[in-house]
N, C-alpha and C positions, 0 to 999 in steps of 0.2 A: 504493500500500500504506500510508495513510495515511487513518486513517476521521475523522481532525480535519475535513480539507478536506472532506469529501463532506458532513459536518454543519452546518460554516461556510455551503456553497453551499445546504444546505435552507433556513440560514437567511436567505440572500441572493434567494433564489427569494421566501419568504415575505412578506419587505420590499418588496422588487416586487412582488408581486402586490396588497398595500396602497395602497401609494403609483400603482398602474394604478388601482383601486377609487377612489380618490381617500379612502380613511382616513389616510393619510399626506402631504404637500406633496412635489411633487415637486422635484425639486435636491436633494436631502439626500445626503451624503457618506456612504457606510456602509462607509470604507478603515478607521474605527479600531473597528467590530463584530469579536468575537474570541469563538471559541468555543473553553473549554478547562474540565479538570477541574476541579469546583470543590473549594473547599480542604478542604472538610470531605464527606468520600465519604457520608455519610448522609443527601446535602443532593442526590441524583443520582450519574448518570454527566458528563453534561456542564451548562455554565453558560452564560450570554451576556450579556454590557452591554449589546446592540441599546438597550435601552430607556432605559438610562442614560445613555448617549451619544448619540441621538436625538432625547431628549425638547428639553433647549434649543432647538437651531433647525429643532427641528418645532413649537416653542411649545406643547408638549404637557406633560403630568403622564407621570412614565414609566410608574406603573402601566398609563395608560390603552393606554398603547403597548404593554406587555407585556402584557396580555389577550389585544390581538389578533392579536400573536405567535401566543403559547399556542395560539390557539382556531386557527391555520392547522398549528401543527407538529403537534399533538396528530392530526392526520389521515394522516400519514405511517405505515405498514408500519413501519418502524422505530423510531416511537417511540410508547413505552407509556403516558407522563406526560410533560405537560409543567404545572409547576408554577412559578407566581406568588411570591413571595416577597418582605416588605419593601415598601418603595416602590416596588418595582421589577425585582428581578431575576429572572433567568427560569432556572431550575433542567428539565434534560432528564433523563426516564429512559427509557433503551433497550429494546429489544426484547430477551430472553436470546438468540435466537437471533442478534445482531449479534454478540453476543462467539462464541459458538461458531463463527458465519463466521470471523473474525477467528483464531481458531485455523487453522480451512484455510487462511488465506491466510498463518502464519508458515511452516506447512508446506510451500507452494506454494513464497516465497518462499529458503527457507534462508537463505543465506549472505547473500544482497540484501535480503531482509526488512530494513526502514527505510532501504535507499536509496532518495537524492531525487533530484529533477532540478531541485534549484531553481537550483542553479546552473550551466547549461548556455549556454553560450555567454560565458563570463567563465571569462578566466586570472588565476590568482592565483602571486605570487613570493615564498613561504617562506621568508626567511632567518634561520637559527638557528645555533646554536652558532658560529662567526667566532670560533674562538679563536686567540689570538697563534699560535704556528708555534713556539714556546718551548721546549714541551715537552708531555709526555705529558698526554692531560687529567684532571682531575681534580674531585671533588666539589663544587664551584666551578661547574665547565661542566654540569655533568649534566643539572641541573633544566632551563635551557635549551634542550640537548639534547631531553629528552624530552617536556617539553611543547612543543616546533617541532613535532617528527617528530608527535607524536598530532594536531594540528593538522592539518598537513598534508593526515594521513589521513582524518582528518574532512573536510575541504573534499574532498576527494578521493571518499567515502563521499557528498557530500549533491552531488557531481556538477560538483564547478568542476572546471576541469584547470590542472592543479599540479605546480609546480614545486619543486624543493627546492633550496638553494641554501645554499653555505657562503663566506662572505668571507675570505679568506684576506689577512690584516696583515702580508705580504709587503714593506713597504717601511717606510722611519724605521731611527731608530738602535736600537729593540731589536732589530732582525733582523742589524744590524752587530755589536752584542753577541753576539749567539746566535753568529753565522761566528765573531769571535775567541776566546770561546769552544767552540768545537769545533776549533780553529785549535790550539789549546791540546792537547785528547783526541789529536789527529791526531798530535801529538810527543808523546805519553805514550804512542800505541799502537805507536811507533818507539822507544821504548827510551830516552824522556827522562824524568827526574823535574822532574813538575810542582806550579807551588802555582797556585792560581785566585785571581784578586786580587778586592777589594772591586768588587762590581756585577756582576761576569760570572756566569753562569748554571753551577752547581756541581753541578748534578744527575748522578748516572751514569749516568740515560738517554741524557746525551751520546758516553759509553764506545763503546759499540758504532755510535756514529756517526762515532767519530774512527779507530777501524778500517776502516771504509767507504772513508772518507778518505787511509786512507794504503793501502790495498791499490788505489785507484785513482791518488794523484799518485805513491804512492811517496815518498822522500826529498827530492823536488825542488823541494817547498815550505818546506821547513822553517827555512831560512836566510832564501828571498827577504824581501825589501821587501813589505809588506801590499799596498799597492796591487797586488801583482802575484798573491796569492791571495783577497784578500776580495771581488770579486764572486763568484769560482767558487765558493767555501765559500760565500757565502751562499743560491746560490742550487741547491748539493748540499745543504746543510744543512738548507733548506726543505722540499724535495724530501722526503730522508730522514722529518724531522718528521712533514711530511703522511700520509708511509705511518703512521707509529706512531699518529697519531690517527684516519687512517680504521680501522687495526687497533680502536684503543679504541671507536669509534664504532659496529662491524663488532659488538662484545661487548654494546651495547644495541637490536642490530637495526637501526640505522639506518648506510641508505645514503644519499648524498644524489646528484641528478642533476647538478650544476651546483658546479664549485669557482673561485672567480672572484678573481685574483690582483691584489689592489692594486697590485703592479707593474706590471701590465701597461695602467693605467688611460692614461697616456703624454699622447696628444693628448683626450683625449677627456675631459679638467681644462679646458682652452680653451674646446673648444666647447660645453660645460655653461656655462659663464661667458659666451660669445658668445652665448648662447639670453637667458639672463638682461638683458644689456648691450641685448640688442635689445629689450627688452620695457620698457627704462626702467629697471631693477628695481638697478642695478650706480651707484653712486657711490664718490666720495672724500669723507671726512668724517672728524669725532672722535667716535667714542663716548663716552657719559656714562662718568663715574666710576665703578665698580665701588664697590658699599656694601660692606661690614668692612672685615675686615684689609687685605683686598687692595687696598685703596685706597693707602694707602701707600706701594708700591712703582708705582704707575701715574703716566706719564707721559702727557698729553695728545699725540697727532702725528695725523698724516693717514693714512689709511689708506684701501684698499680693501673696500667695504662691500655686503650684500647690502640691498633694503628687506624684511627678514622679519619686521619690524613690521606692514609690510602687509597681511601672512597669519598674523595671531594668534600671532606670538611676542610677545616682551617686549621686544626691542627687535631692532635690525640688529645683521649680522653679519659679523663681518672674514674677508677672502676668503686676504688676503695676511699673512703676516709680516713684522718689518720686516729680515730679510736679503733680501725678496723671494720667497722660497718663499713655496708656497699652504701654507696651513692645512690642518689636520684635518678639517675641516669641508668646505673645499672639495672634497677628496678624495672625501667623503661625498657629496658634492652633485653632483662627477661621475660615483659609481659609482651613484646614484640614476638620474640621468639615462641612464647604459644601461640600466636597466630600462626607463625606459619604451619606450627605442629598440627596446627587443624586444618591445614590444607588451602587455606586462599590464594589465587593465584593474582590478587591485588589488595591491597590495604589501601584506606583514605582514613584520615585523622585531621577533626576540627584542630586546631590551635588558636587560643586566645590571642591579641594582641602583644602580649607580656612575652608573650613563645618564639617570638618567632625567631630568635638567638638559638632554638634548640631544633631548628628544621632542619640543618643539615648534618646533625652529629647522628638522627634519629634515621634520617635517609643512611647513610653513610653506615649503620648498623645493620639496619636491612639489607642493604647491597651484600654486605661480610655474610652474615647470614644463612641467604637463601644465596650466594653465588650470583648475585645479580637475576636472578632469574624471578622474582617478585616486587613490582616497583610498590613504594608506599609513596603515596602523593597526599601532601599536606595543604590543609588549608587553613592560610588566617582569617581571621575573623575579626576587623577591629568594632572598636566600642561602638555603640547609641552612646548617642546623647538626647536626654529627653530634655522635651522643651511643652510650654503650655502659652500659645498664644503669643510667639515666637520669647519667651521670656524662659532662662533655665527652669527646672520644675524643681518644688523644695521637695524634701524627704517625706516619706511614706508615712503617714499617720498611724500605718496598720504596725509595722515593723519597730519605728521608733530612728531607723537610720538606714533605710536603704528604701527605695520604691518595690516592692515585690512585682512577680511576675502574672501571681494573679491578682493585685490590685489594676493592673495593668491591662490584662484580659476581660475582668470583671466591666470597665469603663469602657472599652471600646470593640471588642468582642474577640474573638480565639481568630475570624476570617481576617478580620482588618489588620489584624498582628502580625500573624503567618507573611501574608501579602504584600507588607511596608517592608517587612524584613530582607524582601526578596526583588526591591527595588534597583539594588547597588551591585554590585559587584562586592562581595563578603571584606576583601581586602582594603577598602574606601571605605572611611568614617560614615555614619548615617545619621542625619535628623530625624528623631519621630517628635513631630509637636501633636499634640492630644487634640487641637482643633483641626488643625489641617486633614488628618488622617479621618475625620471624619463628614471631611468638608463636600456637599454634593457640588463639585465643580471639574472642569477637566482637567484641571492642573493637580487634581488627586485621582494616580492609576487607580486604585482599588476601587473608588465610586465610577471612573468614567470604563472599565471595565465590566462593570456589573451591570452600570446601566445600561448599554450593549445587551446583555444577557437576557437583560429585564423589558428591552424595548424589542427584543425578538417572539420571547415569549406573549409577548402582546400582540402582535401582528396576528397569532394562529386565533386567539380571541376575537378582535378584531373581525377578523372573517366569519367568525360564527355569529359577532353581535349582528354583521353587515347583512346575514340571511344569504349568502353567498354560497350556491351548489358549485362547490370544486370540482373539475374533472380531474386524470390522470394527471399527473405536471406532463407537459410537450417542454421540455427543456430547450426545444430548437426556437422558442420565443426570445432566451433569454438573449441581447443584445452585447456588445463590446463592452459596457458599461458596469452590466450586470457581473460578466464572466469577470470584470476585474477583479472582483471582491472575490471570486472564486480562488483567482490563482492567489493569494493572499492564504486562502485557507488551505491551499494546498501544499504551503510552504509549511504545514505541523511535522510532518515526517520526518523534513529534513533537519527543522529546528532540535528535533529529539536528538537525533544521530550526533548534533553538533553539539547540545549540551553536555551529551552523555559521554563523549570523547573527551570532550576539555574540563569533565567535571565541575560544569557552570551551571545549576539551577535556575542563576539571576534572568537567564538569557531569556527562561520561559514569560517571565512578566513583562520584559522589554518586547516582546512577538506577542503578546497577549492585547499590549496596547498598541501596538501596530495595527493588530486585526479588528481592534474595537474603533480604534481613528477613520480604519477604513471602511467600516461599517458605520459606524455616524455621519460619515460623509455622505454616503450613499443616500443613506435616511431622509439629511436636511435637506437635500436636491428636491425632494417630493415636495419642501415648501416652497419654492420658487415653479416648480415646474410639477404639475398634479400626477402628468404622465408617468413619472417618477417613482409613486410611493409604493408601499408594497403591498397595500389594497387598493384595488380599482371595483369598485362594484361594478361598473358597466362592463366589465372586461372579467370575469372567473377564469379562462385560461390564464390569463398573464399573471394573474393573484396566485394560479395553487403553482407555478412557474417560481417564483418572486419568492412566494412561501415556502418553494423547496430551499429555493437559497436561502434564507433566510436560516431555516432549520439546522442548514449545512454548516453555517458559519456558529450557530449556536451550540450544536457539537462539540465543533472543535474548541470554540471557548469553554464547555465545561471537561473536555479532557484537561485542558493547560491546567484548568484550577484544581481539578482530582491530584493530577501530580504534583503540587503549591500546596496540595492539600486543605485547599478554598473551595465550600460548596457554591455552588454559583447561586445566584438569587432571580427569582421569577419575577419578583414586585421588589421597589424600593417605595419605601414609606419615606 
């Protein structure tokens, strides 16, 4: 369901049949030949390099090569023109009756219209959002969050099988803090008055956890010696957390299949390092000097070292601390190494903006690893910043110091959230202001999308209110006009293939409002000119015609938002 590919293969049929003729040398590589829209729609339907990219080491002029393109496509059923252009390039125009196929086949399709199988036979391991276990999540985790999960569904959409996967920071002393800390709520919910000291975690989302706590030990913690209740508080108090944030997570539609507990990593820190050690890759050494400030306080010693210089970091990396404990990294580098143990032949991991100094130490392990044979492609994710009525937003009433995630959802909804998130490009700061995002104007994607959505579903209304007997749709009604908004819709397949390649979600809401711009274009025309609109009472062929399109385009807008994970809306109030 993808008419790129079938035009790509006419033009790979064509090239072979030149290169058999002996017009072309044969050996010539036609993997970087790419057939796609060209940038300016007056210029055709589709474009091709063949001849651009060809002409070098066929030791040709490219024109001369694009003629003889031209002169084999131009014989195809499907195409109407095939024009020359510049030095070189070769500009296709379609047959009308390709786009109005292309309508039956969104029809055909539904819901799977622009599913791919490009990725069939490759698992991929999604991990997003891995937030501390601290507390509730919050505006901070979101973007994360929601550009993982559309991710996900995308690879998932264009046919990889997928995984979803959340890291839970189960182990270190912030999660020692978090137990004393609730350690604390637990004798406050027994009838002590308490004060929370400097560093411990002072939220009241802790409140109803130290209730938990004392309706389960009861008073019998309350005196002991910490050793004798800070593994069980740490590892109820985890426990607890995790519900509150699958709850929060539960509020943006996302579930994840796979919660994977840094505690439980145990032996499996060794023989990550054993893997390594055996491959040469593990010495004792000194790291250079660390440039600024932090030079200063560094002392030259021996340490245990990875060679991740070898694999395009910047330099090695210390495995060990000097009490002897493994590092941060090595942690990392063992909970890497259970992925691959489970078989994925790609990995994607969100990274917060703070991270992004640890993308190539973490790449660079994976390469050692799996022998380069498993790439892990990392994505940053920098901040929101929230704003209300272009004015920064003060802190959360709910929390006390932070704006939470369902304060956030609760005011503007789980769709509008998902949506704004997936504005940007992950890697580029985001504005979310609380008015704008829910401002009905075209300068807000999510409203001028939806409206789209919502002014389609009204058109089938529309004909019912009008008393209009619809015949079959005669698609051969629909005009140049009409069929442009087609080829617009027909560009979902490809959009997929290219998200899903470059592990770009964002791309889908940028095409989302593309397709909705061009469909309100369409729309407003019917104000100036009647013949235009997509009800005509006098005319029911050209209505139930207008209305297929119409459907078609609406389709594909609710596929884009299924994989944003935005239900689409019929009515906007």
């Amino acid at each position: 369901m993808n008419l790129y590919p079938r035009f790509a293969a006419h033009v790979a049929d064509a090239l072979g049949a030149l290169t058999a003729s002996g017009d072309l040398p044969a050996g010539l590589d036609f993997s970087n030949v790419t057939v796609e829209p060209p940038r300016d729609s007056t210029h055709g339907d589709l474009a091709t390099n063949a001849a651009m990219v060809l002409a070098k080491p066929a030791g040709m002029k490219p024109r001369e090569i694009a003629v003889m393109l031209a002169q084999k496509l131009a014989r195809l059923p499907d195409i109407a023109e095939a024009e020359v252009a510049g030095p070189g390039f070769l500009n296709l125009r379609l047959d009308p009756q390709v786009w109005r196929d292309e309508l039956g086949a969104i029809k055909a399709g539904a819901g799977d219209y622009g599913r791919s199988t490009m990725g069939t036979g490759s698992s991929v391991n999604v991990e997003y959002v891995s937030a501390n276990p601290t507390g509730p999540m919050h505006m901070g985790h979101c973007r994360g969050a929601v550009v993982g999960d559309a991710l996900a569904s995308l690879l998932d959409y264009a046919g990889f099988d997928v995984t979803r996967e959340y890291y839970i920071n189960d182990a270190g002393g912030q999660v020692d803090t978090l137990a004393r800390s609730a350690h604390l709520r637990y004798r406050e919910a027994l009838g002590e008055t308490i004060v929370i000291p400097e560093g411990y975690y002072p939220g009241d989302y802790l409140v109803p956890v130290g209730k938990a706590l004392a309706q389960e030990f009861g008073d019998s913690l309350v005196s002991a010696p910490e050793a004798e209740w800070l593994v069980p508080f740490r590892q109820r108090t985890v426990a607890l957390m995790m519900d509150l944030i699958r709850d929060d997570l539960a509020m943006l539609g996302i579930r994840q299949d796979v919660f994977f507990s840094e505690a439980s990593l145990g032996s499996r820190v060794q023989q990550a390092l054993d893997t390594l050690d055996a491959k040469g890759l593990i010495y004792e050494g000194v790291l250079e000097a660390p440039k600024g400030d932090a030079a200063e306080d560094w002392e030259p010693r021996p340490q245990t070292l990875f060679r991740a210089s070898q694999f395009g970091d910047d330099t090695d990396r210390a495995l060990k601390k000097s009490d002897g404990s493994w590092t941060y990294f090595a942690g990392d580098v063992a909970y890497h190494y259970d992925k691959l143990q489970r078989g994925y032949t790609a990995l994607v991991d969100m990274f917060g903006a703070d991270h992004g100094g640890y993308v190539k130490r973490m790449q660079a392990a994976v390469r050692a690893l799996s022998d380069g044979q498993v790439p892990l492609d990392i994505k940053i994710v920098q901040m929101v910043k929230l704003m209300r009525a272009g004015e920064p937003e003060k802190m959360s009433k709910r929390s006390g110091n932070f704006v939470t995630l369902a304060d956030v959802v609760e005011e503007v909804g789980k769709d509008v959230v998902r949506f704004i998130m997936l504005t940007k490009r992950s890697d580029s700061q985001l504005d979310f202001d609380f008015a704008k995002v829910v401002e009905q104007s075209r300068d807000n994607p999510v409203f001028y999308v939806q409206y789209a959505h919502a002014r389609i579903a009204s058109v089938g209304r529309k004909a019912v209110e009008a008393g209009i007997d619809l015949p079959t749709p005669d698609l051969s009604l629909l005009d140049d006009t009409d069929l442009a908004l087609v080829k617009v819709a027909a560009q979902w397949p490809r959009i997929v293939e290219q998200a899903a390649a470059t592990r770009e979600p964002h791309r889908i809401a940028f095409y989302l409002a593309d397709l909705a711009a061009a469909f309100h274009t369409q729309w407003n025309m019917g104000n100036d000119d009647a013949a235009r609109r997509f009800v005509l009472a006098d005319n029911p062929a050209l209505t139930a015609a207008r209305l297929a399109l119409a459907q078609a385009v609406g389709q594909v807008i609710r596929n884009g938002l299924a994989v944003m994970g935005v239900e689409a809306a019929s009515e906007l109030h």
